[in-house]
Residue, then its C-alpha position, 0 to 999 in steps of 0.5 A: x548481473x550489470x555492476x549497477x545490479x551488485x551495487x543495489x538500487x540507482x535511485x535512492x527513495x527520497x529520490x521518488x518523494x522529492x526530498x519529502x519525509x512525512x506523508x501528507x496524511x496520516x491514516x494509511x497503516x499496513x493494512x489500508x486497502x488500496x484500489x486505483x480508479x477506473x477510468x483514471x481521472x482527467x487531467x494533468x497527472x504525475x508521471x513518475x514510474x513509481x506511481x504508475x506501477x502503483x496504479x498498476x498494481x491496485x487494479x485490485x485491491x491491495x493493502x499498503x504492506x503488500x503493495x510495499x513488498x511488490x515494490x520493494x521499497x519502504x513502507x514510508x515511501x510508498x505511503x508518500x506515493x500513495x498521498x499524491x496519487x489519493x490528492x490526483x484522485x488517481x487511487x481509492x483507500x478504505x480504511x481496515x474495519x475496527x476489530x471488535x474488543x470483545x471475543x466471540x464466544x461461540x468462534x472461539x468455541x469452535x476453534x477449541x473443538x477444531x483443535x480438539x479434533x486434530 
């Protein structure tokens, strides 16, 4: 182990977002599904090592809370990332799908005789 590993990470976060604190867009949540494009868009694209490990790691999908954890940084970083690599078309999300306000009798049902079972 180096001194630097002892003292933690060199690079401090708002080091990778460039200074910035919000993200530019306010619909990622922990549970947005994350895919990268395949064949990457043509054109000038940002360089960072952070968005390229991202890119890599969505070659499937993958939720934002996840892909936080793999990176090990924080959540709100991570979503900064992600808004410049959705702006260079690098990456895909697809929003959670909305959970239904009313229960499901008969699942309900089910799981109530599973538990009954054990």
């Amino acid at each position: 182990m180096t001194e630097g590993d002892a003292a933690g990470r060199l690079v401090r976060p708002f080091t990778l977002t460039g200074g910035r604190t919000r993200p530019s867009r306010a619909d990622f949540t922990l549970i947005t599904s994350v895919t990268a494009v395949d064949p990457p868009p043509e054109g000038p694209a940002r360089s960072q090592p952070e968005h390229q490990r991202i890119v890599r790691l969505c070659a499937r999908p993958v939720v934002v809370a996840e892909l936080a954890a793999q990176l090990d940084l924080p959540v709100s970083v991570v979503v900064i990332l992600l808004c410049d690599l959705l702006e260079a078309g690098r990456i895909t999300v697809r929003a959670p799908r909305p959970v239904s306000r009313t229960p499901d009798l008969d699942l309900l049902q089910k799981v109530r005789d599973g538990l009954g079972r054990l």
